[in-house]
GUZA-335973 format. One line per field, with one value per residue (C-alpha): residue number from 0; residue in one letter; x, y, z. Coordinates in Angstrom, 1 decimal. Layout:
<rs>
nr = NUM_...
rest = A_...
px = X_...
py = Y_...
pz = Z_...
</rs>
This chain:
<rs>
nr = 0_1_2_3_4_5_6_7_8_9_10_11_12_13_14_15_16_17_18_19_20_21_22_23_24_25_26_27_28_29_30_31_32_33_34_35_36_37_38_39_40_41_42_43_44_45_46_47_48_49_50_51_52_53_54_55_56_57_58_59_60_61_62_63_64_65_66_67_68_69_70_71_72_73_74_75_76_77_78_79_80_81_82_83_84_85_86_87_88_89_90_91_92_93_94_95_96_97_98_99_100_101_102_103_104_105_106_107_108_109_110_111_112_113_114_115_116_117_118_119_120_121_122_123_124_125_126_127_128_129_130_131_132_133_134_135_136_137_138_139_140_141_142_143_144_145_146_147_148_149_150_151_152_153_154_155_156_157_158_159_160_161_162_163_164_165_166_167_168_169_170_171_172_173_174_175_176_177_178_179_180_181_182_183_184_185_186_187_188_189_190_191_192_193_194_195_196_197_198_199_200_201_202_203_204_205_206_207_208_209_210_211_212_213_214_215_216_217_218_219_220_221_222_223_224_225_226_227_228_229_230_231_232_233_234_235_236_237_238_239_240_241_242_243_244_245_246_247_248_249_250_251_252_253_254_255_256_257_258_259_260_261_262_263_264_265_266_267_268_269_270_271_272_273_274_275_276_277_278_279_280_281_282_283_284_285_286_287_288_289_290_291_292_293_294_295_296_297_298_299_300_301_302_303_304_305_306_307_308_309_310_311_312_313_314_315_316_317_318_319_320_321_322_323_324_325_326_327_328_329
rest = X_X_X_X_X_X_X_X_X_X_X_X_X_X_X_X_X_X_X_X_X_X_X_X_X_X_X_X_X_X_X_X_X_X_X_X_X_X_X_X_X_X_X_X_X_X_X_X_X_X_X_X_X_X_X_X_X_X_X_X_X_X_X_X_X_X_X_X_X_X_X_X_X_X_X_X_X_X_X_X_X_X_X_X_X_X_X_X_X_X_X_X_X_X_X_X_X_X_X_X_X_X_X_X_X_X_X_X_X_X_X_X_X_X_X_X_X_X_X_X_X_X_X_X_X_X_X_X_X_X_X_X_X_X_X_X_X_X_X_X_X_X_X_X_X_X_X_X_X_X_X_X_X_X_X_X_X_X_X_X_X_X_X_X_X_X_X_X_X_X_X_X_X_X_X_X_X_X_X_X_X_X_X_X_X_X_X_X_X_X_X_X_X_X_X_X_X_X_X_X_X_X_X_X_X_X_X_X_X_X_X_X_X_X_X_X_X_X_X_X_X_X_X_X_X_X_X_X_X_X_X_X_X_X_X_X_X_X_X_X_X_X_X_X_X_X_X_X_X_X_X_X_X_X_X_X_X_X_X_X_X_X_X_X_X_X_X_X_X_X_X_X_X_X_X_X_X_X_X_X_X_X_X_X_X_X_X_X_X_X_X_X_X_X_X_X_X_X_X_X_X_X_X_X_X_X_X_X_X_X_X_X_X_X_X_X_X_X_X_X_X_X_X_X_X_X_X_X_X_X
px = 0.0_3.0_3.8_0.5_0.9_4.4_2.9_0.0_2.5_4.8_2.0_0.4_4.4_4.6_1.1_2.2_5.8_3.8_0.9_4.0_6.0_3.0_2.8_6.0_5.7_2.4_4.1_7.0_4.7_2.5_5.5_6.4_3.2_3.5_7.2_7.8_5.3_7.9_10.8_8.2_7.1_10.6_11.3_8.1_9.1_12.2_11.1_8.4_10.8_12.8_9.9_9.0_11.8_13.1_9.2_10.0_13.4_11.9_12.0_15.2_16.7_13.9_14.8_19.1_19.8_22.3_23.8_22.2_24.8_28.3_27.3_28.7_25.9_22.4_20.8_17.4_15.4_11.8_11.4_11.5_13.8_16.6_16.7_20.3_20.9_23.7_24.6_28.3_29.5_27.2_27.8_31.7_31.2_29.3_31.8_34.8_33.4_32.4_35.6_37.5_35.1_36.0_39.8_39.3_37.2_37.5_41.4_39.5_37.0_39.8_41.6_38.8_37.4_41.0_41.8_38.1_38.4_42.7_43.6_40.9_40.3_37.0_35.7_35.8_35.2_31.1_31.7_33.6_30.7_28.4_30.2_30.2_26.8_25.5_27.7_25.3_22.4_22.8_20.9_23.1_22.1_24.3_26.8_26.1_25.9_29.0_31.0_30.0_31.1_33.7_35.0_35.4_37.0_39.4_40.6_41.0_43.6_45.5_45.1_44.2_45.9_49.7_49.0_48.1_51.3_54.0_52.2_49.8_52.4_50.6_47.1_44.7_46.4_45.9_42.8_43.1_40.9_39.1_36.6_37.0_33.7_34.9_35.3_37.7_35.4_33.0_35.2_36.3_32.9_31.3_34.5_33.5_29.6_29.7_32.8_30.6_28.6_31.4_33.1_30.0_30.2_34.3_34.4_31.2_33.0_36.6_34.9_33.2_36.9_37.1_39.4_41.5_42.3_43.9_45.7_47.2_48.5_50.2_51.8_53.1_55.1_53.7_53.6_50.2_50.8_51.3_48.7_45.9_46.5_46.0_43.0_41.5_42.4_39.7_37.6_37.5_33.7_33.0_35.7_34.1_30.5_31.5_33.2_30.1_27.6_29.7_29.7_26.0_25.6_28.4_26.9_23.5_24.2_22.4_22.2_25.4_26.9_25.0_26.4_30.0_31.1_29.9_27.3_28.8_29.3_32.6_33.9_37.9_40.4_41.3_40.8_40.1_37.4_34.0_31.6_28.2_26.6_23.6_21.7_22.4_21.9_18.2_17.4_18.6_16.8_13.9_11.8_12.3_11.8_8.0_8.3_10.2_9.2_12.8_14.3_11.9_12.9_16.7_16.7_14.7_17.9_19.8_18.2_18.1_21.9_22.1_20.3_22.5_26.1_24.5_24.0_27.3_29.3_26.8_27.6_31.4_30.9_29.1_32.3_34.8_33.1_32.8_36.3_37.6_35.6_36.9_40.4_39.6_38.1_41.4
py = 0.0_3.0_2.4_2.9_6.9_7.0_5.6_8.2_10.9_9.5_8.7_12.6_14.1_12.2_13.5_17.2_16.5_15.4_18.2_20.6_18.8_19.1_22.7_23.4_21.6_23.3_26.4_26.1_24.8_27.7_30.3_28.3_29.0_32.6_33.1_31.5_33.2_36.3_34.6_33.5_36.7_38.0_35.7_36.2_39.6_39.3_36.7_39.0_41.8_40.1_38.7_42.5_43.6_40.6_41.1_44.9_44.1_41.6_43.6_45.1_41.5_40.4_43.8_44.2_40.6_40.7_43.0_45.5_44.7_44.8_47.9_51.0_53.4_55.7_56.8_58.6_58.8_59.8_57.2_53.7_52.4_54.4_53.6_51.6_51.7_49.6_49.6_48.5_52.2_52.3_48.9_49.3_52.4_51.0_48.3_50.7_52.8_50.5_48.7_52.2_52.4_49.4_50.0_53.4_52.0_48.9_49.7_53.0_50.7_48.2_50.8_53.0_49.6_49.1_52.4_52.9_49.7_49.5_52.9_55.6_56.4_55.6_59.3_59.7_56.6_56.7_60.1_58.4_55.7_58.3_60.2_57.1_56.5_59.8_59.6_55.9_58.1_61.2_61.6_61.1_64.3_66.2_63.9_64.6_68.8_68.3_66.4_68.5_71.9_70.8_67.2_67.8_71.0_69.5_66.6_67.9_70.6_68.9_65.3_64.9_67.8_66.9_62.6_63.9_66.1_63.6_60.2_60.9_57.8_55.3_54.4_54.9_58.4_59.0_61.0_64.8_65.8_69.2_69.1_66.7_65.1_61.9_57.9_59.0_61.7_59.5_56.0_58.4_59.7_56.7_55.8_58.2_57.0_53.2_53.5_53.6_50.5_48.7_50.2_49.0_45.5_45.3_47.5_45.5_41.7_43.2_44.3_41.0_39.2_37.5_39.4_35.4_35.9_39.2_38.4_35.0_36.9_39.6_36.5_35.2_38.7_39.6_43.4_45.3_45.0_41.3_41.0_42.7_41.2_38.0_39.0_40.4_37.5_36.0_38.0_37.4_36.7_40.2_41.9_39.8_41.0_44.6_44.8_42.8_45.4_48.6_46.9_46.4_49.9_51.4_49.5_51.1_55.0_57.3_61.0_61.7_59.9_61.4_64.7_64.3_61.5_63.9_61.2_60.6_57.5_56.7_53.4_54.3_53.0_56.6_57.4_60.8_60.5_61.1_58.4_56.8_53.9_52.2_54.0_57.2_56.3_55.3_58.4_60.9_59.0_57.7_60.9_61.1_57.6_57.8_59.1_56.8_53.2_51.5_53.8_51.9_48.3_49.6_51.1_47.7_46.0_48.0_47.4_44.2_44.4_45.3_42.7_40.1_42.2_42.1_38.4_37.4_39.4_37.8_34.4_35.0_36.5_32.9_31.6_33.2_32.7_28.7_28.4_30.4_27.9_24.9_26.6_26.8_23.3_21.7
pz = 0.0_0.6_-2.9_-4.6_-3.3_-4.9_-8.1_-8.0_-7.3_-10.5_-12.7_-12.2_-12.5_-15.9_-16.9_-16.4_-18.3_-21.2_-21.1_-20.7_-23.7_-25.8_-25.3_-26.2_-29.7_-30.3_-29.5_-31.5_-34.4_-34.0_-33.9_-37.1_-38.9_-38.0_-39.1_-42.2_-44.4_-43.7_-46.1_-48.1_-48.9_-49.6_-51.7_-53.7_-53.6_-55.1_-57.7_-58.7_-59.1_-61.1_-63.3_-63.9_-64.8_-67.3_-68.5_-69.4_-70.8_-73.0_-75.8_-75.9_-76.2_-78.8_-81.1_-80.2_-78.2_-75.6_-77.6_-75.2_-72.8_-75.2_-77.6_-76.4_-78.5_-76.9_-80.0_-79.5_-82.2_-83.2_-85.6_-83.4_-86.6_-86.3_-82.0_-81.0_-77.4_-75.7_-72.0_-72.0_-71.0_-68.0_-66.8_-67.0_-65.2_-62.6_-61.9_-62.1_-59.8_-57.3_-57.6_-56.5_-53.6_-52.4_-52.7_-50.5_-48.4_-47.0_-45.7_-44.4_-42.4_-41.1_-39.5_-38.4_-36.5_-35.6_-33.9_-32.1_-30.9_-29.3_-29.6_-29.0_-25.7_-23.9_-23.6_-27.1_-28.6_-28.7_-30.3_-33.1_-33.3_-33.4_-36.3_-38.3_-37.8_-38.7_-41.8_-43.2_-42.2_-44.2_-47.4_-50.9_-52.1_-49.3_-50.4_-54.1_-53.7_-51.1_-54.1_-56.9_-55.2_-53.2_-54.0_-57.4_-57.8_-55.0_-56.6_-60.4_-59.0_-56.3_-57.5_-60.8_-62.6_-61.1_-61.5_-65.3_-65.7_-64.4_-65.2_-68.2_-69.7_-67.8_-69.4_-66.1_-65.9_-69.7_-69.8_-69.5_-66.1_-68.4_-65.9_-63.0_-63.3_-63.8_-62.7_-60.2_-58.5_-58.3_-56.8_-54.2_-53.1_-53.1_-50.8_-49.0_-48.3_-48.2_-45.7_-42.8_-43.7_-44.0_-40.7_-38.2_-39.5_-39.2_-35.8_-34.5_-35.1_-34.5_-30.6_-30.2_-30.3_-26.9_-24.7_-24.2_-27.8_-27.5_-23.8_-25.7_-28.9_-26.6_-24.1_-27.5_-27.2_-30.4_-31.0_-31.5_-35.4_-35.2_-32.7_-34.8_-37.9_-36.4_-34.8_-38.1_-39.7_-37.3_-38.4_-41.9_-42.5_-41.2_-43.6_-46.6_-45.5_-45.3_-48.2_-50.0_-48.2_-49.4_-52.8_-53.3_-51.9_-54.6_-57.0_-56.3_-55.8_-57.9_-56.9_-55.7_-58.9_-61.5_-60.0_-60.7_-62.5_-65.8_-67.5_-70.3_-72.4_-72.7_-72.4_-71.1_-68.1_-68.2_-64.2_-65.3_-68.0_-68.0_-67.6_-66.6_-64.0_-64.8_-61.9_-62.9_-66.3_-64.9_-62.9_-66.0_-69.1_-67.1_-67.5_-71.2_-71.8_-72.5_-76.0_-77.2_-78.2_-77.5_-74.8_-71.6_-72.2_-72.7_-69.0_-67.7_-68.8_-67.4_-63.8_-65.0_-65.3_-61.7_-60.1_-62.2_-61.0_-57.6_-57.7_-58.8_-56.5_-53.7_-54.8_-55.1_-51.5_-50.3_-51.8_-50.3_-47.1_-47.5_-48.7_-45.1_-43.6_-44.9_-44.0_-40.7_-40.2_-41.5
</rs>
């Protein structure tokens, strides 16, 4: 008889474990059914983007092919027969561009995350954070106006003008600067406004290093430039998503671009040369585009163009971060 109250006692505790277990599956189920329509409408989203666009561009490829994309031409016409549009000048532009922000930018970043992080002392650290942040938050037309007035005028006298006069041998350098509105002004402003995107990301992993890492590096008696490039190294993911972030955002930049890189299609190397990006391409034509028959579709491929440079340098991103991994497993 004592151990039918132990049973009762077991039997009732079991009881409860289950009720509670079930609970807990119907609540994770239920939190399931509430969360995942979310990625399934951003996916929708995106697909549905990309059908719309492709849909539009349609008949640029039936009429020119993917010629569209290697022709360097933007003929206007009133008569829909005598249209030729090609988009090589603004898509080389848009990737040379983007490529010099990147170059400017990223060692920027590392060193900004570097210094706020070691060096910069504690009273004035969340001002630099601050600074940073109100940088990513201003709107690209200050930047724009800012680069046209100030950037520009700048960079052709100081920069361009003596690189010109003492290394015009050198094809990058080749190009006069007449007016400074060129590939260079615009790689350095964009620099200029995807640097802070790229510096949260870097400074944010670089702070999150566990502090054993950096006391074991130091007991190594490794100096503070050994010591942080080993740390950074442990960081790598965060560098590659930085610079992938202030990529994309390059890659995307309208106002500020169309302002001083002089829209223009040219197809050169020449740093100093005139030039175009698809966005800014977009924004200028977009208006007029209505009155002609051809001139639409053209600028849907070009967007078009976007998503697929924005794509690839995503998946070469997912690669580079898979390869580290494998690195580090071995």
């Amino acid at each position: 008889m004592p151990l039918f109250p132990f049973f009762l006692r077991y039997f009732r505790r079991k009881k409860n474990e289950d009720t509670l277990h079930f609970k807990n599956i119907k609540r994770i189920d239920t939190l399931k059914v509430i969360t995942s329509p979310a990625i399934i409408f951003v996916l929708l989203l995106f697909v549905w983007m990309l059908t719309v666009y492709f849909y539009n561009a349609l008949p640029a490829f039936i009429r020119e092919g993917l010629e569209v994309y290697f022709r360097n031409t933007w003929q206007a016409a009133e008569e829909a027969s005598k249209e030729y549009y090609g988009l090589a000048a603004p898509i080389w532009g848009t990737i040379y561009t983007s490529i010099i922000a990147i170059l400017i930018a990223l060692p920027i970043s590392i060193a900004d995350s570097v210094f706020v992080v070691d060096y910069a002392p504690k009273k004035v650290k969340n001002f630099f954070i601050i600074i940073s942040d109100m940088m990513a938050g201003l709107p690209t037309i200050i930047y724009g106006i800012w680069g046209a007035f100030v950037l520009v005028p700048f960079l052709q006298k100081y920069v361009m003008m003596p690189l010109y006069k003492h290394l015009s041998f050198i094809p990058i350098f080749s190009s006069p600067p007449i007016t400074g509105y060129s590939y260079f002004s615009a790689g350095i402003l964009l620099g200029i406004m995807v640097t802070p995107f790229a510096s949260a990301i870097i400074r944010e992993a670089y702070q999150m290093v566990p502090f054993t890492y950096r006391e074991a590096t130091l007991s190594l008696g490794l100096t503070r430039y050994e010591a942080t490039k080993i740390l950074l190294g442990y960081i790598k993911p965060a560098i590659f998503s930085g610079a992938i972030l202030a990529f994309g955002r390059a890659v995307g930049e309208t106002v500020a671009v169309s302002l001083v890189i002089g829209n223009t299609f040219n197809l050169s190397i020449g740093l100093f040369a005139p030039g175009y990006t698809i966005s800014s391409l977009i924004a200028n034509q977009f208006g007029n585009a209505f009155i002609y028959k051809h001139m639409l579709p053209a600028l849907y491929a070009g967007g078009l163009a976007l998503f697929i440079i924005g794509l690839i340098v995503n998946v070469v991103g997912l690669y580079l971060l898979k390869r580290w991994q494998k690195n580090v497993e071995i």
